[in-house]
BADOSE-339550 format. One line per 10 residues: their letters; for each residue z, y negated, x of C-alpha. Coordinates in steps of 0.1 Angstrom, whole numbers. Each point is the difference from the previous one (the first is absolute). Layout:
# residues N
A) Z:Y:X | ...
***
This chain:
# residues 136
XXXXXXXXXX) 260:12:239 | 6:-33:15 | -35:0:12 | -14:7:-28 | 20:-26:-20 | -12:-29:26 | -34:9:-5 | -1:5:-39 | 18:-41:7 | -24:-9:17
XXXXXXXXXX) -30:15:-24 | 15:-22:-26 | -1:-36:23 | -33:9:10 | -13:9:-35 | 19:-34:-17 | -15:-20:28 | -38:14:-3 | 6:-6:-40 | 14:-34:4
XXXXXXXXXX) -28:-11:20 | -24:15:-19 | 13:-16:-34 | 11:-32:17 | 31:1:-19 | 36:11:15 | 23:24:-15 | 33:-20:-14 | 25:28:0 | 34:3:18
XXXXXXXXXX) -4:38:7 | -24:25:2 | 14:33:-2 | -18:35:0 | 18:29:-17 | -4:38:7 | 2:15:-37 | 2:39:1 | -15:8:-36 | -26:-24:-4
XXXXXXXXXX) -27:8:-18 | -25:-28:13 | -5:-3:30 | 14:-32:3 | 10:-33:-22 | 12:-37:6 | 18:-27:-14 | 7:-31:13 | 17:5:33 | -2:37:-3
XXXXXXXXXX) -19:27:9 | 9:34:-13 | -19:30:21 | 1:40:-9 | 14:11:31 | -27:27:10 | -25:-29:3 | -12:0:40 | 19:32:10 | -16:21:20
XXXXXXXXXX) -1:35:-12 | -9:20:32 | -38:8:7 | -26:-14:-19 | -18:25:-29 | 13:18:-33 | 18:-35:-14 | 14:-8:34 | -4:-38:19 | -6:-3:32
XXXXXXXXXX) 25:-32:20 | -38:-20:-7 | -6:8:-36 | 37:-12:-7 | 4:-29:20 | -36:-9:-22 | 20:5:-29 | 32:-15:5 | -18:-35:15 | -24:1:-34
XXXXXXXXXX) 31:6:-17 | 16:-25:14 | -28:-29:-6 | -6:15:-31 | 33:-10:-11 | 7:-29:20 | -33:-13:-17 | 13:5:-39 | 21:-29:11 | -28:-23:-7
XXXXXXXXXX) -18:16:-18 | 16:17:-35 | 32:-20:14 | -13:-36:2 | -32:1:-18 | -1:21:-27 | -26:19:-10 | -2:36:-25 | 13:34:22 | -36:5:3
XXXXXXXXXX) -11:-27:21 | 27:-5:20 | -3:40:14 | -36:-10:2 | 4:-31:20 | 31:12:20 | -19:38:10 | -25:-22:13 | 24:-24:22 | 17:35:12
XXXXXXXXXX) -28:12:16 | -14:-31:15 | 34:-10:13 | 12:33:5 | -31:4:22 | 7:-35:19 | 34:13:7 | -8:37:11 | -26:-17:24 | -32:17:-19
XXXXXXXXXX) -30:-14:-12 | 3:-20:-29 | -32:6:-13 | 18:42:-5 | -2:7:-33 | 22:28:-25 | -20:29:14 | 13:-2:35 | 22:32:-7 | 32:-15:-6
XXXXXX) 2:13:-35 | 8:-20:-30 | 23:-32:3 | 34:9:-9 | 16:-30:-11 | -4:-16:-36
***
């Protein structure tokens, strides 16, 4: 679990610092926490400082097939989780825009930055059989 905690840490860090590069524009919070939430029915949320994540997001349920992730498919979705979120902090956060175009603009970021993060091309698009993005 400890393991698992330092590397969901340093997700975070390295999705912040990809986004704050990418917007030129730091983060001024004193915290940024992410919360396991048992019954949530999104996938995730944020707020200022916070991250709030249904806890089944990026567990590995045994072999791949019938609904099951394989250890890839939800390290893919926990890291576009994770910059998915991470990103609503500028955008829907900072600049706001209607629910519609931040998802828009922040689905978009996830992928590119979840790509440049999981060490794929960035150029791979939604139908790279990952499934649908599971944050809002």
């Amino acid at each position: 679990a400890a393991g698992q905690l330092a590397e969901l840490r340093e997700m975070l860090v390295d999705a912040a610092r990809e986004l704050r590069a990418f917007f030129h524009c730091n983060l001024e919070l004193p915290h940024m926490y992410m919360l396991a939430c048992p019954r949530l029915h999104l996938g995730g949320m944020e707020n200022d400082g916070f991250i709030f994540v249904k806890e089944s997001i990026g567990v590995v349920t045994h072999q791949a097939g019938q609904g099951r992730r394989s250890a890839e498919a939800a390290t893919k979705e926990l890291v576009r989780f994770v910059v998915h979120e991470v990103a609503h902090h500028w955008i829907g956060n900072r600049v706001g825009f209607s629910f519609a175009w931040k998802e828009g603009i922040t689905l978009v970021l996830e992928r590119y930055f979840g790509n440049v993060l999981l060490g794929l091309p960035t150029s791979q698009g939604a139908h790279d059989g990952s499934g649908e993005s599971a944050a809002t």
